[in-house]
C-alpha positions as CSV (number, residue, x, y, z in Angstrom):
1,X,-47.7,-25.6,-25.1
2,X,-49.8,-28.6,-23.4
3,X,-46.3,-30.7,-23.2
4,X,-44.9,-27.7,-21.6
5,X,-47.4,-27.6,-18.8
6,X,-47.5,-31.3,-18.0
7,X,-43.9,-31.6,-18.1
8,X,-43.9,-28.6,-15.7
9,X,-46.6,-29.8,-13.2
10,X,-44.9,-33.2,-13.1
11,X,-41.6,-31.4,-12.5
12,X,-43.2,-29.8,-9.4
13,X,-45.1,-32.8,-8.2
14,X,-41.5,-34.7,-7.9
15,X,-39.7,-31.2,-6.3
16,X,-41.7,-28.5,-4.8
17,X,-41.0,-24.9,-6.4
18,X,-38.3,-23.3,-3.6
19,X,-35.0,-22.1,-3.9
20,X,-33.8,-23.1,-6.6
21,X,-33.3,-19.9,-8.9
22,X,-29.9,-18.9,-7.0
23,X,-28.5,-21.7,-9.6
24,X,-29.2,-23.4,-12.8
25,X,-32.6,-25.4,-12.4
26,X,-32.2,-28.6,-14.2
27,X,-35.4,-29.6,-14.0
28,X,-36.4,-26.4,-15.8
29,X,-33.4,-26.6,-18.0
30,X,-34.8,-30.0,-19.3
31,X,-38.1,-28.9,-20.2
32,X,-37.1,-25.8,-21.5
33,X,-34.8,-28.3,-24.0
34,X,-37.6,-30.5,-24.8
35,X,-39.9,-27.7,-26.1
36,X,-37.8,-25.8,-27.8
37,X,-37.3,-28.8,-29.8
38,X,-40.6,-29.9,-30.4
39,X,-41.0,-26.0,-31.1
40,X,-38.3,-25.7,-33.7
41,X,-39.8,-28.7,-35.3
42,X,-43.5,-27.5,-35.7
43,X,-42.3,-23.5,-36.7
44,X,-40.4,-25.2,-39.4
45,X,-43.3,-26.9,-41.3
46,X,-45.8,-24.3,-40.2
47,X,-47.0,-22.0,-42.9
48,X,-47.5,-19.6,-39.9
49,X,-45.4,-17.2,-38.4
50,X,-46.6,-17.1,-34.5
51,X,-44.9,-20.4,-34.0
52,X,-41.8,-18.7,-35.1
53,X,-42.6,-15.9,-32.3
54,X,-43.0,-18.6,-29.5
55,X,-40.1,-20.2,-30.8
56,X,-38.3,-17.1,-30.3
57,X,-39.7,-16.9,-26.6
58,X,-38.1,-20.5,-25.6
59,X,-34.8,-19.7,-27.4
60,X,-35.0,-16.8,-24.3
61,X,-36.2,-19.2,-21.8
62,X,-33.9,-21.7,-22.9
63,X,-30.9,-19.3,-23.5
64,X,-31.1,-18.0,-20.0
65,X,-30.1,-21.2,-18.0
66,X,-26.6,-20.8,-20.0
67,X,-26.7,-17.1,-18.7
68,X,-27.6,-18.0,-15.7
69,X,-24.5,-20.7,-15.7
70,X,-22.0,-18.5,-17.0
71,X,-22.8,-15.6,-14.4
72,X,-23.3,-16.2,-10.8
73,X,-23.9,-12.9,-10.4
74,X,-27.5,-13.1,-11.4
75,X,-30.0,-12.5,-9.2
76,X,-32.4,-15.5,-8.6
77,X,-35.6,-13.1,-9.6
78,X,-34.0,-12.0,-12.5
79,X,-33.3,-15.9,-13.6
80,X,-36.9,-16.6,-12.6
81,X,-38.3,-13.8,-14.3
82,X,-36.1,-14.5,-18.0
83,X,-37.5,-18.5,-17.5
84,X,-41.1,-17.9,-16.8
85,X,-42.2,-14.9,-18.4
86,X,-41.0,-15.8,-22.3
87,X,-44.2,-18.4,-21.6
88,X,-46.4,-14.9,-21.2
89,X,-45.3,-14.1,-24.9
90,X,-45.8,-17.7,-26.4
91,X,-49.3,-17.5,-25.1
92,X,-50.5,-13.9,-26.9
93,X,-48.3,-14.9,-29.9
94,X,-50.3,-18.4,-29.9
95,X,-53.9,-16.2,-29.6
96,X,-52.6,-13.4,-32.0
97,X,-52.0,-16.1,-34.3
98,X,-55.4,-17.6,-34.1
99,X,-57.0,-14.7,-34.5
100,X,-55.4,-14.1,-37.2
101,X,-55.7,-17.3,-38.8
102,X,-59.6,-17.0,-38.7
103,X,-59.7,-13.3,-40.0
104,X,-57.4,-14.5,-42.8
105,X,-60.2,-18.0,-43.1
106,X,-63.6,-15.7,-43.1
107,X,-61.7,-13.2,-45.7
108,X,-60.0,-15.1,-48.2
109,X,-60.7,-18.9,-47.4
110,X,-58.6,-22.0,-46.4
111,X,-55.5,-21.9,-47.6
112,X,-52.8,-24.6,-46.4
113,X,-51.2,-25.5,-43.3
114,X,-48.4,-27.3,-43.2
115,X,-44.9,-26.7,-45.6
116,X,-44.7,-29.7,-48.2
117,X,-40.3,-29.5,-48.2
């Protein structure tokens, strides 16, 4: 998530946020691409499921520049609305998570994180 905003505010230092949703936004594209794989990486060896829920919420992200590609005819707030608002969900799945990783912690004790295979 912190690679996502860096990447993002460095993105917009370099090009300031304007017009671009009325075709595919490379810049957005290419971090959307990056974090979905360092996503996919870290929901495989989680023994968590959130990460597989924000996962889930870039494949949209990610998925919707190819939508956005293959159809012209979608509107630009529509194609900023499908890349922004997937990083709403990966937020409450990241906090769900937590809190459900402490109320699992105070109930039945640490238990491990990571997948060995």
């Amino acid at each position: 998530m912190s690679s996502m905003v860096v990447l993002y505010l460095a993105y917009h230092l370099l090009i300031p946020e304007g017009g671009v949703y009325d075709e595919i936004d490379l810049g957005h594209l290419m971090i959307d691409l990056v974090v979905l794989v360092l996503l996919g990486r870290l929901a495989i060896r989680a023994n968590r499921i959130y990460p597989l829920w924000m996962l889930a919420a870039q494949l949209i992200s990610t998925l919707m520049h190819l939508g956005r590609g293959l159809d012209t005819e979608i509107t630009p707030l529509a194609y900023f609305l499908l890349i922004h608002a997937p990083s709403y969900i990966q937020v409450a799945a990241l906090a769900l998570g937590l809190a459900a990783h402490r109320r699992r912690v105070r109930r039945f004790g640490t238990y491990r994180s990571w997948r060995t295979s």
